[in-house]
N, C-alpha and C positions, 0 to 999 in steps of 0.2 A: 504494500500500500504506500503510495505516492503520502510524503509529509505536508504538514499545512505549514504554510509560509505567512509569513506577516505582510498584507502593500497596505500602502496609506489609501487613506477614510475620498480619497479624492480619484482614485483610479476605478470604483466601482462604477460600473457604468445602468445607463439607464434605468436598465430592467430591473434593477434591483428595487424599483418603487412596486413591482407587478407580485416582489416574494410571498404577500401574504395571499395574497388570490390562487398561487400556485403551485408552492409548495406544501409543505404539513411541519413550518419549524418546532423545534424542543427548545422548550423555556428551560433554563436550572439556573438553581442557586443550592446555595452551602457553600460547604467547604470540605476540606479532606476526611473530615472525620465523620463527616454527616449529608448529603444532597438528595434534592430531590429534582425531574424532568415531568414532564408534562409537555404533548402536543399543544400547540396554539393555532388560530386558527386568524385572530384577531391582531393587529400590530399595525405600525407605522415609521414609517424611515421620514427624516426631515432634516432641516436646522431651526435651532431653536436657541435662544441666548449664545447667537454664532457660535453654536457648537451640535458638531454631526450628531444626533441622536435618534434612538430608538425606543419605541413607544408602545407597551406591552401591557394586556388587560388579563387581571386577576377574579376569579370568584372567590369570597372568602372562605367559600366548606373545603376549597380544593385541598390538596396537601401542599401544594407545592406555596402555597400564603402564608404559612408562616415560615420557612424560607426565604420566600422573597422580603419579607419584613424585616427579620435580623441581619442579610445578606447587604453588604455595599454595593454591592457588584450582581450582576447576574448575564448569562450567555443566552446566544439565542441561533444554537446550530441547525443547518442546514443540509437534510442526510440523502443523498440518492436514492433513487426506486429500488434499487437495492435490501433495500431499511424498510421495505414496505412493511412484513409485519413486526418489526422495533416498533413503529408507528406505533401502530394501531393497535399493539399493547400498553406505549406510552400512554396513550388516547382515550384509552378503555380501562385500564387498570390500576386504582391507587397506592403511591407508595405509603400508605397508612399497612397495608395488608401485606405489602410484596415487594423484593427489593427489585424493580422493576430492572434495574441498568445492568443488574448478573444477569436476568432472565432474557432479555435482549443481548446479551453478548454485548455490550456498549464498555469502551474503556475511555473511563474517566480520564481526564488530563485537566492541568491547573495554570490559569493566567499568573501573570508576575503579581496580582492584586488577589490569588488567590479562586478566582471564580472557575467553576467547577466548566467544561466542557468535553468533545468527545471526540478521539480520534479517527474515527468513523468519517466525519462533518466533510463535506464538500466547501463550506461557506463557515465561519462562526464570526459574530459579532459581539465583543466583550463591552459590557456596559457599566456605566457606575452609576447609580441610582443621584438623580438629580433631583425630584419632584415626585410624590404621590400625592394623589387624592380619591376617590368616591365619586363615582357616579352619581348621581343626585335626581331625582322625576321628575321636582319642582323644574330643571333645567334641561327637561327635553321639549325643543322646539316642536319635533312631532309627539305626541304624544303617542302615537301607536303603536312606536317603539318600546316603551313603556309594560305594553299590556301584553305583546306580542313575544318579548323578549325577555321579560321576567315576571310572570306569573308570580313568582313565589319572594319578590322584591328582594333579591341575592344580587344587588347591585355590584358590578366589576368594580374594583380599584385598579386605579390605571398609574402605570411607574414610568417616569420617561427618563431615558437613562443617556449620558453620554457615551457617544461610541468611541471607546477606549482604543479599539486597537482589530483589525480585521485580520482574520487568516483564512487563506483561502490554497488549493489544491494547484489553481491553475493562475 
């Protein structure tokens, strides 16, 4: 397996605005001692306080929330069709019950800040927690969203993270 390489946050090109429509990325956080993944489905690449970031939404029964809470840092790997069913055990399965990243054969590797990602990755984007907040009802313009998308009012927190540092295959 070809290694992931570091290029700067300015050579990623376009398509990378298309990754959450197209791929199935893994959220984690921890650390060595302790992480947890989770498929995402939801996410946002930008700039934001002139700085490259990325923009990631949390439900809080998930396992991976309280994770993301104590965590500085968090990754946001990007796995080949290959990793289909990694996925869709990430996806399906919580790590409350199951150590999900032995049972996907996923090896763990660790940013220079510590954040957890995966040798596997085609793509990983190492983040450092900049902002959280709560989705809120009162501040949905459409309201349909609301009734459609959370029945059971388990509003996302949304973490927008600065893009630390890319690696990528190619």
């Amino acid at each position: 397996m070809e290694q992931l390489h570091q290029i700067d946050c300015g050579a990623l090109t376009p398509h990378i605005f298309s990754l959450f429509q197209t791929q199935t990325p893994l959220l984690t956080a921890g650390d060595k001692t302790s992480l947890n993944t989770m498929t995402i489905g939801w996410g946002g690449l930008g700039t934001l306080w002139a700085k490259p970031v990325c923009t990631v939404y949390v439900r809080p029964q998930r396992y991976t929330y309280a994770f993301m809470e104590r965590s500085a840092c968090y990754t946001v790997s990007v796995l080949d069709g290959a990793y289909e069913e990694a996925l869709r055990l990430c996806g399906s399965k919580s790590g409350r019950d199951t150590d999900k990243v032995r049972l996907c054969g996923l090896t763990p590797l660790f940013s220079a800040e510590g954040a957890p990602y995966f040798a596997e990755a085609s793509l990983v984007l190492v983040c450092r927690k900049l902002y959280a907040d709560d989705l809120r009802p009162e501040r949905f313009v459409d309201a349909s969203i609301d009734g459609a998308l959370y029945p059971g009012k388990d509003y996302h927190r949304f973490y927008v993270g600065e893009v630390t540092q890319v690696l990528t295959r190619t």
